[in-house]
N, C-alpha and C positions, 0 to 999 in steps of 0.2 A: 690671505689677501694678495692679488696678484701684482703686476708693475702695471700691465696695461692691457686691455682690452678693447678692441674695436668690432663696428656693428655695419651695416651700410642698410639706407633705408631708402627704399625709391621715392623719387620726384612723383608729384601728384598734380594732375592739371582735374581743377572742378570745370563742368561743363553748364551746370546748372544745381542752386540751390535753393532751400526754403530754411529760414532761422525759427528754431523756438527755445528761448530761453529758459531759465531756471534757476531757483536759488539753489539747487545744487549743481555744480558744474559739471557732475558725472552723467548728471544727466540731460544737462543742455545740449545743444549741438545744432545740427542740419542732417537735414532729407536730401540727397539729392546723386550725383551719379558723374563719375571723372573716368580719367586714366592713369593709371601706376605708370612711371617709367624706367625702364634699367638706365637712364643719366639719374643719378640721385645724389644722398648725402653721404658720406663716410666720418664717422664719428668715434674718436679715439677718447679714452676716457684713463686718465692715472692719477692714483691718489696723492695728494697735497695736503698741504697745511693751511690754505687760504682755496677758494673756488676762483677758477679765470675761463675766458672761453676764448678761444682762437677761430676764426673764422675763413678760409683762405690766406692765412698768414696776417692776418689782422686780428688786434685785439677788439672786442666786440660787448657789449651790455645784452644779456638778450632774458626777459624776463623767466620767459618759460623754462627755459636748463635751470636756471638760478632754481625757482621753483622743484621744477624736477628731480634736484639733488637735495634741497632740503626735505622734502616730503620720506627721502633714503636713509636725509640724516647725517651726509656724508659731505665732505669739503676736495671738491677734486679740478685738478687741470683737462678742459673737456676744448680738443682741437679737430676741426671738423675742416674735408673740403668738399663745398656745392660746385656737380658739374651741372648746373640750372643755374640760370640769372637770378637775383636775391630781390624780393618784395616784387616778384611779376609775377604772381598769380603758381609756382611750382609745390608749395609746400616746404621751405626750406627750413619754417621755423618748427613747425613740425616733425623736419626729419631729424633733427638737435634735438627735439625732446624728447624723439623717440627713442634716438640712435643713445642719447645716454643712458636715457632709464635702462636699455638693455644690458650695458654695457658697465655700469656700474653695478646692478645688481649682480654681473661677474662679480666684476673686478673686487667687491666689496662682501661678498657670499651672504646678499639678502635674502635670498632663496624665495624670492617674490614668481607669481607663475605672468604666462605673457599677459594675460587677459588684466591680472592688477599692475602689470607696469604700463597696461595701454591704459589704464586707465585714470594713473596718476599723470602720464602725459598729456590725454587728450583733458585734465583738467586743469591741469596748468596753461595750457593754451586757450581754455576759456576764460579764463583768471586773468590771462593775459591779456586779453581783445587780439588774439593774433591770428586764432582760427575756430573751428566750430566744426569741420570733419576732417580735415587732414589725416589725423592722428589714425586712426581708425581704419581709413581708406588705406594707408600706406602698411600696417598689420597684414593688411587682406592681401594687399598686391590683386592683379590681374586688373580687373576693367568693376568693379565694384559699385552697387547701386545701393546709397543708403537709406534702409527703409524706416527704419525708425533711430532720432536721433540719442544719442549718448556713443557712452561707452559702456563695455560688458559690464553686469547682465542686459542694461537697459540697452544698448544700442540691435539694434537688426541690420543684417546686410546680406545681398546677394552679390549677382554679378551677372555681366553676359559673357559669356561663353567662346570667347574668340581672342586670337592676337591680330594686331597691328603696326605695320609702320606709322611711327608719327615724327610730322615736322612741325616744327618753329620759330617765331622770331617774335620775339622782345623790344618792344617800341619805349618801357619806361615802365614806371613803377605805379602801381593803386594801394591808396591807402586802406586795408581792412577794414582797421577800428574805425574811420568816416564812414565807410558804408553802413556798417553794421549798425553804430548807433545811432544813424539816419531811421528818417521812416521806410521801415521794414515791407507792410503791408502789401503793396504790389511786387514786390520778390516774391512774398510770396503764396500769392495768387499764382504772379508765371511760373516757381516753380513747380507748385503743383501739379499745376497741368503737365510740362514737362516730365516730371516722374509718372504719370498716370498714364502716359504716351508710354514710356520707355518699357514700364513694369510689364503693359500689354505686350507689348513687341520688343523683348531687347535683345535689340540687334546694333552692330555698331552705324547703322543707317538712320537707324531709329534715333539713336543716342545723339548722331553728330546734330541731326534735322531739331530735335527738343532744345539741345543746347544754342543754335543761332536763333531760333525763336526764343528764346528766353532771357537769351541778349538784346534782343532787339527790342521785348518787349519793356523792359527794365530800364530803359536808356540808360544803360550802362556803356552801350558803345562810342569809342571817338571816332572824329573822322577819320584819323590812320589806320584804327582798328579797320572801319568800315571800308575803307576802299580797299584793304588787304583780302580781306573775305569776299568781297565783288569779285576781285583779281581773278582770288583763286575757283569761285564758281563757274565765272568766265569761261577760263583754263579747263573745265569740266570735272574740278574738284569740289570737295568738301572740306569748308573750316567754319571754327569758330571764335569766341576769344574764352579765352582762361579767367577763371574766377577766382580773384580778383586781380586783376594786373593790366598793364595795354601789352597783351601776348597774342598773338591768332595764332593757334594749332591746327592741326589739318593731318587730316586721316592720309598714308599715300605720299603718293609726290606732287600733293596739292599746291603748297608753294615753291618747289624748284618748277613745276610748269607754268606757274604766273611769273617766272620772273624773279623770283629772290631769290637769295642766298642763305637758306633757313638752319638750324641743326635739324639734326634727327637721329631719333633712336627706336628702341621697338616697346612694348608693352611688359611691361615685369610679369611675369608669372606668378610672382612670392610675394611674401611680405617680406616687412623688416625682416633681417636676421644677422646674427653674430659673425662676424670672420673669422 
């Protein structure tokens, strides 16, 4: 058993999705299609005698690790820092559940393979209300389109084929678990359509255009959201917002030429993996 192991798992922006539940959570999830980002989580994992989580230098409750380590079996100190805003739409609880599972199964020599640590994650985050594809997207890395929902065996995923600059900025936080257990039903209708678009043509033109229509059509958008993405199409860019959070992303230097002050990063190539 070792002292410590860490993992880093990219930041994940959803563009558009569709929920279909399940009583089994391995196989519940979303349809639908994001971007992996090289800003992500980095997730330290060492063995204890009680379970804590650290979160940028804050102690933290977060159900899913909780989860994640019991499903191990294991009682461990799990210290992670997000280079992404937390509850805007990036994936962070996600990348804590992933970043442990991996990282314990070091640290702790479960000899679990990726596909059953993603899948103890991404069930823990359904268990949780915290996510429904994060988990899975962030495995794959690259620009990932999920075509059928779960995790391995049951989940399907592709991807398109490109990298990108991406910028953004974070207006505030969206609650998941309100949406989700909201009426569903026109989500997902939009995102249907939206995946049906993308799957024809996926291109990252295709992806940005599916995803603000499917913002749009879901009134999921705020005014701040809305006049950021006006901004930036103005400007002669492409954005949308982040699912779920008040985030606009934007393919490019869509919003340094509207006018803001955005971050930005590029497209991860990988998935999760160990350091």
């Amino acid at each position: 058993m070792g002292e410590a192991v860490s993992a880093f798992v990219p930041g994940h922006i959803t563009g558009f999705f569709t929920t279909q539940p399940d009583p089994d959570p391995t196989k519940a999830g979303s349809r639908g299609a994001g971007l992996t980002l090289s800003d992500g989580v980095s997730v330290t994992v060492r063995p204890d005698d009680a379970t804590s989580i650290v979160l940028n230098d804050e102690a933290v409750e977060m159900a899913p690790v909780e989860r994640v380590l019991d499903a191990l079996e294991v009682t461990a100190t799990v210290e992670a820092t997000a280079a992404v805003p937390l509850g805007a739409g990036f994936g962070v609880s996600g990348g804590l559940s992933l970043g442990a599972a991996l990282a314990a199964n070091r640290v702790f020599e479960r000899g679990l393979s990726t596909n059953e640590l993603v899948t103890i994650a991404h069930g823990a985050e359904v268990q949780s209300g915290t996510g429904l594809g994060d988990v899975v997207a962030q495995a794959r890395g690259g620009i990932p389109i999920r075509l059928e929902p779960g995790s391995p065996p049951h989940g399907t995923l592709d991807g398109i084929p490109d990298r990108a600059r991406v910028e953004y900025v974070s207006f505030g936080e969206l609650s998941t678990a309100d949406v989700l257990t909201g009426e569903t039903d026109h989500i997902t209708q939009a995102g249907q359509t939206a995946l049906s678009r993308v799957v024809s043509e996926p291109t990252l033109g295709s992806f940005i255009y599916a995803s603000r229509e499917f913002a749009r059509e879901t009134d999921l958008l705020t005014p701040t959201v809305t006049e950021a993405i006006r901004a930036v199409s103005e400007a002669g860019g492409q954005a949308s917002m982040a699912m779920l959070g008040e985030t606009v992303f934007a393919l490019g230097t869509g919003l340094s030429d509207a006018g803001y002050d955005p971050e930005w990063c590029v497209t991860h190539p990988a998935g999760a993996t160990l350091e």
